[in-house]
MDTraj code that builds the backbone (N, CA, C; nanometers):
import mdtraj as md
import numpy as np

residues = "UNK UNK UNK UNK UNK UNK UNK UNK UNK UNK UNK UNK UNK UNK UNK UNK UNK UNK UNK UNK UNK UNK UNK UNK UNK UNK UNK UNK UNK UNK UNK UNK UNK UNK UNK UNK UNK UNK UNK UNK UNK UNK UNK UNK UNK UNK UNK UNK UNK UNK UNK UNK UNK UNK UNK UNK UNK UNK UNK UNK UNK UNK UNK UNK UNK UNK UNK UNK UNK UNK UNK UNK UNK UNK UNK UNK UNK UNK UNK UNK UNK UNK UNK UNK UNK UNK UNK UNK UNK UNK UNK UNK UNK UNK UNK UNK UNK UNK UNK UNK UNK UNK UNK UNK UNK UNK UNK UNK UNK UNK UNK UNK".split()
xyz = np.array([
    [3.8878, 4.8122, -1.4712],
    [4.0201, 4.7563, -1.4844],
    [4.1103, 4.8137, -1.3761],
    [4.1732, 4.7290, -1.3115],
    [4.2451, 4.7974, -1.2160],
    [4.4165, 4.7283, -1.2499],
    [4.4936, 4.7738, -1.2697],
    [4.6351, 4.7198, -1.3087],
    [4.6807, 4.7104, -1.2040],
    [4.8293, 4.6611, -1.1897],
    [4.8575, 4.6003, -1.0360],
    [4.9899, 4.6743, -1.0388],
    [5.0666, 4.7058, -1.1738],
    [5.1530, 4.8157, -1.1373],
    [5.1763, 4.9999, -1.2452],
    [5.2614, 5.0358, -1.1785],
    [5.2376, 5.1498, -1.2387],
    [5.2526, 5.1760, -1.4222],
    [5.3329, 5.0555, -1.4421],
    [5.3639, 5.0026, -1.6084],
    [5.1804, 4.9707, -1.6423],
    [5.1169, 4.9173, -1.6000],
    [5.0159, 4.8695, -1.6000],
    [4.9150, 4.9916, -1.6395],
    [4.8974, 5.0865, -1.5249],
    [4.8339, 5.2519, -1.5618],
    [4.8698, 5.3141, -1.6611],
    [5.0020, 5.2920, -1.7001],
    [5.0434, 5.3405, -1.8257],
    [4.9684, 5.2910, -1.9547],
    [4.9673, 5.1524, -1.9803],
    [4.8997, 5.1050, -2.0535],
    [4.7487, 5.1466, -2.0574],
    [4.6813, 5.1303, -1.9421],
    [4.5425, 5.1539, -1.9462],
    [4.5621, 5.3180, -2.0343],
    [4.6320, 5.4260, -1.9809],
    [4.6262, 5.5142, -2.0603],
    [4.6714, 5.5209, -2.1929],
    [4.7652, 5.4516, -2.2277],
    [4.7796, 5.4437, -2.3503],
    [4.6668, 5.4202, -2.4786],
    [4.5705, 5.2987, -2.4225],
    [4.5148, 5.2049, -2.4850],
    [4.3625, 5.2987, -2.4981],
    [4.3287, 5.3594, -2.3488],
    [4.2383, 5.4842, -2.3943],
    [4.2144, 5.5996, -2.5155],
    [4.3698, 5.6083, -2.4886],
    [4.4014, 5.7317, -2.5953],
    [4.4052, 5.7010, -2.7329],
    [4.4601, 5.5542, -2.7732],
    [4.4234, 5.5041, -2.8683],
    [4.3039, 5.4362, -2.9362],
    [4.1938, 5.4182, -2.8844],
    [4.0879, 5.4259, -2.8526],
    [3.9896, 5.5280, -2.9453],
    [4.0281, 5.6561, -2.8174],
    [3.9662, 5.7473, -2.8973],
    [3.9508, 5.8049, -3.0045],
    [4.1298, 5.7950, -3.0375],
    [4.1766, 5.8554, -3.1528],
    [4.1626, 5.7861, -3.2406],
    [4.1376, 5.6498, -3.3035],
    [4.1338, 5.5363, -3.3372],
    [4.3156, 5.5212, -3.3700],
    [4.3873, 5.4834, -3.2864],
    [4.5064, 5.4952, -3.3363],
    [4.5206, 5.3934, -3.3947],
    [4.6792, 5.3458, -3.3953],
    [4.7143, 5.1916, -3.4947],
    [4.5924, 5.0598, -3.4304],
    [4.5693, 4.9805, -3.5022],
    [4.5002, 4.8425, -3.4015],
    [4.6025, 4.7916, -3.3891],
    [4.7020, 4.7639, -3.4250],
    [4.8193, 4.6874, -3.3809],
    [4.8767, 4.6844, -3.2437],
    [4.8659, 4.8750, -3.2007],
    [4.9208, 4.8873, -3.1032],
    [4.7707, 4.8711, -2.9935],
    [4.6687, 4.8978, -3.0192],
    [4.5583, 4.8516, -2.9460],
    [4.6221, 4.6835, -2.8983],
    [4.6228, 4.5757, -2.9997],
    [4.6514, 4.4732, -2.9583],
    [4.7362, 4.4611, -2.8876],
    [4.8311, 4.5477, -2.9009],
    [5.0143, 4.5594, -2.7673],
    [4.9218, 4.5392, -2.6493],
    [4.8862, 4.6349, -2.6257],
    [4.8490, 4.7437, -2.5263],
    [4.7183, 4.6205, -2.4595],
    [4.6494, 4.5233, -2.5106],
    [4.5764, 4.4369, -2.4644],
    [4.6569, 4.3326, -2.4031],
    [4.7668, 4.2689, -2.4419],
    [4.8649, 4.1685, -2.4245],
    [4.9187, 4.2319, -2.3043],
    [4.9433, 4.3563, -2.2939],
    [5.0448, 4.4187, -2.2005],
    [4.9696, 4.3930, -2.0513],
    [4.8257, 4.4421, -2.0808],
    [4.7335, 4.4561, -2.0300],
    [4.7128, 4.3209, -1.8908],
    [4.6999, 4.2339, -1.9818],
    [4.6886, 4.1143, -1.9292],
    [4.7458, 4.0505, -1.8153],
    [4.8832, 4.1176, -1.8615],
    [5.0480, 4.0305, -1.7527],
    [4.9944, 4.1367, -1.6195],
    [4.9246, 4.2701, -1.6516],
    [4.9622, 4.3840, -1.5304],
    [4.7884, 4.3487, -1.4703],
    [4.7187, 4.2635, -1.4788],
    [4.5474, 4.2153, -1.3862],
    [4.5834, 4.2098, -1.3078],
    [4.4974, 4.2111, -1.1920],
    [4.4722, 4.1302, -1.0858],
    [4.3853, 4.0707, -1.1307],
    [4.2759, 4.1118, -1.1735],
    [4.1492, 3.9916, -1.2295],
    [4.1633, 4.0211, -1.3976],
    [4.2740, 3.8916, -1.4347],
    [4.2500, 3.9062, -1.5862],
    [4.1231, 3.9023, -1.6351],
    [4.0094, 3.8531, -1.5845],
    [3.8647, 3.8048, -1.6410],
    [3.8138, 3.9851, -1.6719],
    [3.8702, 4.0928, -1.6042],
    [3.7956, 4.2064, -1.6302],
    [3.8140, 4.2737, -1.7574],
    [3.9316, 4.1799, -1.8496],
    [3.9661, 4.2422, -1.9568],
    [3.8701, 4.1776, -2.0953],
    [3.8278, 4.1002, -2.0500],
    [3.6798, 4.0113, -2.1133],
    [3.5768, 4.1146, -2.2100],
    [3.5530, 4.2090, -2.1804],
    [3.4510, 4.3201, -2.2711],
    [3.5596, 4.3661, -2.3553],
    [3.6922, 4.4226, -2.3092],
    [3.7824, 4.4737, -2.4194],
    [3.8138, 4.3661, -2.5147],
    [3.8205, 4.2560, -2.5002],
    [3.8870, 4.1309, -2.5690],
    [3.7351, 4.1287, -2.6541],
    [3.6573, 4.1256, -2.6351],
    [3.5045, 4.1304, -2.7054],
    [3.5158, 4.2547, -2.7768],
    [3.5686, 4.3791, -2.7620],
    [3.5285, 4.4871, -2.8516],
    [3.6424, 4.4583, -2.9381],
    [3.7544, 4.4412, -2.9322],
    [3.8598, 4.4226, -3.0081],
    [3.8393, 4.3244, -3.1630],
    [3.7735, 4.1706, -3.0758],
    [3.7793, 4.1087, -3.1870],
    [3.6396, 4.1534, -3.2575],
    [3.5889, 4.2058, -3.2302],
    [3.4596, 4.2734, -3.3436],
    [3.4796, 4.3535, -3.4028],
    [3.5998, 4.4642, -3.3481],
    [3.6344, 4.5867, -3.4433],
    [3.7716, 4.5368, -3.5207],
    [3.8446, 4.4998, -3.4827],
    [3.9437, 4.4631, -3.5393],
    [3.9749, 4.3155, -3.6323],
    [4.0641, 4.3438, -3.7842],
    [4.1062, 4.2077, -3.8557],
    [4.2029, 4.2109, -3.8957],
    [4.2968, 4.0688, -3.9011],
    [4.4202, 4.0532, -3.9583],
    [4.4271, 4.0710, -4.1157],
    [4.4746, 4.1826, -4.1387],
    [4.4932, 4.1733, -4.3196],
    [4.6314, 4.1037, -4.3592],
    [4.6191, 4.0183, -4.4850],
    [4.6944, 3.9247, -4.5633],
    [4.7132, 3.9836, -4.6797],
    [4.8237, 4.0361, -4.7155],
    [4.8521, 4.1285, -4.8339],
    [4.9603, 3.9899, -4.9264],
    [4.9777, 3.9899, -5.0468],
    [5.0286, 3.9331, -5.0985],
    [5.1343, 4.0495, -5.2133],
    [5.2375, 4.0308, -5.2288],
    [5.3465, 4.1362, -5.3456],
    [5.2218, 4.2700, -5.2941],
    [5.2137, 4.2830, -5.1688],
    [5.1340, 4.4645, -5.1922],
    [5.0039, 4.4600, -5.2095],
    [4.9395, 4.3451, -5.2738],
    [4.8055, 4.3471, -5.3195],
    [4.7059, 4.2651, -5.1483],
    [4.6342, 4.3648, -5.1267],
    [4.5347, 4.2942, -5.0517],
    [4.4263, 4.1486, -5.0860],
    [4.4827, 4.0617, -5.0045],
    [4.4068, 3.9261, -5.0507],
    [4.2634, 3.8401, -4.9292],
    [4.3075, 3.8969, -4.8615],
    [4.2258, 3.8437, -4.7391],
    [4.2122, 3.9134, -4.6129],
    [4.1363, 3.9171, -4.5682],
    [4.0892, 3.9658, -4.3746],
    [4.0864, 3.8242, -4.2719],
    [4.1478, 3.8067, -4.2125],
    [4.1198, 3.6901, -4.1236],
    [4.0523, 3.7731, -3.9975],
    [3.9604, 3.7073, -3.8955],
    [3.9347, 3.7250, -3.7861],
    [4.0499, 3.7852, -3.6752],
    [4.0061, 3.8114, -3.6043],
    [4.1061, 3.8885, -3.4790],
    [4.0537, 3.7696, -3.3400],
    [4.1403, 3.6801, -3.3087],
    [4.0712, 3.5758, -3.1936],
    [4.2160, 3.6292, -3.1093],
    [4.1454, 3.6613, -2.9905],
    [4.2456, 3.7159, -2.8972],
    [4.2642, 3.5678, -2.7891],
    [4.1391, 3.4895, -2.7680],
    [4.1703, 3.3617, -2.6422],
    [4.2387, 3.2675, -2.7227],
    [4.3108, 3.2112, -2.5805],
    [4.3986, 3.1429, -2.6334],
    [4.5560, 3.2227, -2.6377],
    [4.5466, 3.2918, -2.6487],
    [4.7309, 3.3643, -2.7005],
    [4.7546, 3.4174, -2.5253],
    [4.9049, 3.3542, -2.5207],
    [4.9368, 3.4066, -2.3750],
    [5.0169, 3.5196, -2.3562],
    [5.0333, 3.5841, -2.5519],
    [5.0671, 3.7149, -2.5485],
    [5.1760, 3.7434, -2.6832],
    [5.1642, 3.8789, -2.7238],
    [5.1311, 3.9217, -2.8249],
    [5.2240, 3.8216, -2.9306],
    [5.3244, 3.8221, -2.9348],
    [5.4132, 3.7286, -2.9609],
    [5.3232, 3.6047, -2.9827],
    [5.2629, 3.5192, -2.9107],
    [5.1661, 3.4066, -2.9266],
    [5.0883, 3.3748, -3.0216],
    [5.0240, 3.5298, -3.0145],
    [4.9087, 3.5625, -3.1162],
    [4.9435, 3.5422, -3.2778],
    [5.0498, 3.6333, -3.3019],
    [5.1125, 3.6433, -3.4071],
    [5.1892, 3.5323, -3.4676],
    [5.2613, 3.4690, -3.3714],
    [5.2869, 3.3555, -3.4214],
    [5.1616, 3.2328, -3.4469],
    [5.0622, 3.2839, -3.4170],
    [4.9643, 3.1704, -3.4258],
    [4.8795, 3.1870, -3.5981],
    [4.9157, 3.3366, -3.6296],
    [4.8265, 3.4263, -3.7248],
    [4.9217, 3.3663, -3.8354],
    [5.0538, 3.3778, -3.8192],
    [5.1270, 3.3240, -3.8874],
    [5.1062, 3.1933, -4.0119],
    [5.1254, 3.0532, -3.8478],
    [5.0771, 2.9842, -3.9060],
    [4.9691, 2.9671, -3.9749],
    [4.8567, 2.9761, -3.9579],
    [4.7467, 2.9727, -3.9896],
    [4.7759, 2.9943, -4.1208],
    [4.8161, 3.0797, -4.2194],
    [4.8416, 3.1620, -4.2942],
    [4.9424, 3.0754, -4.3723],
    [5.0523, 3.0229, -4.2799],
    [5.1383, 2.9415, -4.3830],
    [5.0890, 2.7902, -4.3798],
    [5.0475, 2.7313, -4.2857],
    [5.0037, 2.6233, -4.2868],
    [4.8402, 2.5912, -4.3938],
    [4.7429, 2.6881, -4.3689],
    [4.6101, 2.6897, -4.4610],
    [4.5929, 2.7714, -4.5779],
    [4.6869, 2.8623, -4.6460],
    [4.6942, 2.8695, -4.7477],
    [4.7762, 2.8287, -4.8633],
    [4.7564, 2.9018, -4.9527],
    [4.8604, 2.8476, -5.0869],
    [4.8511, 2.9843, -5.1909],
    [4.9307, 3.0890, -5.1107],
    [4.9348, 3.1611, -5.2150],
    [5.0620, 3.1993, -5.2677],
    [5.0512, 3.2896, -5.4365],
    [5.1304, 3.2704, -5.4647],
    [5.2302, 3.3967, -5.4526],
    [5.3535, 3.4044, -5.4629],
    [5.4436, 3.5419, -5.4191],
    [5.4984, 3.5415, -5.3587],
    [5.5599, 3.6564, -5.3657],
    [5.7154, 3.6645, -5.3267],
    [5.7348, 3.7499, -5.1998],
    [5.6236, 3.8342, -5.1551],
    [5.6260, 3.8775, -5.0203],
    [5.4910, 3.8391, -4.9781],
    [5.4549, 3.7632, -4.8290],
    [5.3280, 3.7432, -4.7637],
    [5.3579, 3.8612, -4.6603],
    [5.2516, 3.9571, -4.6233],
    [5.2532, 4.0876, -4.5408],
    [5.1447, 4.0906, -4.4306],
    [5.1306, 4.0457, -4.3000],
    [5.0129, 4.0165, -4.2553],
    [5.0340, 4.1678, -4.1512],
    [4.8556, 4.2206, -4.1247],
    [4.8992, 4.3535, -4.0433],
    [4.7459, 4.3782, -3.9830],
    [4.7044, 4.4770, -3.9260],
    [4.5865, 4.4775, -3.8376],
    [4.5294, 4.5811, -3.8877],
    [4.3908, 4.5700, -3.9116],
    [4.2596, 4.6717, -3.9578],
    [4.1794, 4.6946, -3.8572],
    [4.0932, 4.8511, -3.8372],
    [3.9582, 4.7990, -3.8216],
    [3.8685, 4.7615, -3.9633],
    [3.7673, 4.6710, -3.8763],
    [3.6861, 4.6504, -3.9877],
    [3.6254, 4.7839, -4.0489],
    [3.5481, 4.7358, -4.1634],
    [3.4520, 4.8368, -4.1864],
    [3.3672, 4.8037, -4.1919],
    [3.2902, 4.9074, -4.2057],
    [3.1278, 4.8974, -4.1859],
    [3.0528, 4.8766, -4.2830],
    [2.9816, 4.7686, -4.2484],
    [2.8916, 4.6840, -4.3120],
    [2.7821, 4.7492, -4.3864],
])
top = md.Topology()
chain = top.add_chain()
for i, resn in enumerate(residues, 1):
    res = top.add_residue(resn, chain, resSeq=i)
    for name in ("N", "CA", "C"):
        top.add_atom(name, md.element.get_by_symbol(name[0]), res)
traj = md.Trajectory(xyz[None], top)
């Protein structure tokens, strides 16, 4: 990965460190979006976008109670904002649940 500015190196370090540590996935996902705008060859971010959506899922909490895991699909979104609004819909448009708070937020998976 080579970033094109110094905001860009920042990220790559950020996204390392979170990484290791397993920090938030949420901010993993920032830090991929961020990622993107600072390429020269967006195509090199292709293996991270592959480890992401295998380790990572959107959780759907309903009043607090966990109800669902959706997939993590990173193509397609032209950034993070995109994504989320896309997770959104999905969510209000293909379900029907019932309650008074819908809470959507990012996991890793677990192991199978």
């Amino acid at each position: 990965m080579v970033p094109t500015t110094a905001a860009g190196a920042d990220l790559v370090l950020d996204l390392r460190e979170l990484l290791l540590s397993r920090g938030h996935p949420g901010k993993c996902v920032r830090c991929f979006f961020g990622l993107l705008g600072e390429m020269d060859r967006p195509g090199a971010l292709l293996p991270l976008r592959g480890w992401l959506e295998e380790q990572l899922e959107i959780t759907v909490a309903v009043d607090g109670a966990l109800v669902e895991a959706l997939p993590v699909r990173l193509e397609g979104s032209e950034g993070i904002h995109d994504f989320c609004e896309r997770a959104i819909r999905t969510v209000h448009r293909d379900r029907a649940y019932r309650g008074k708070r819908i809470d959507l937020g990012f996991r890793y998976r677990e192991a199978a």
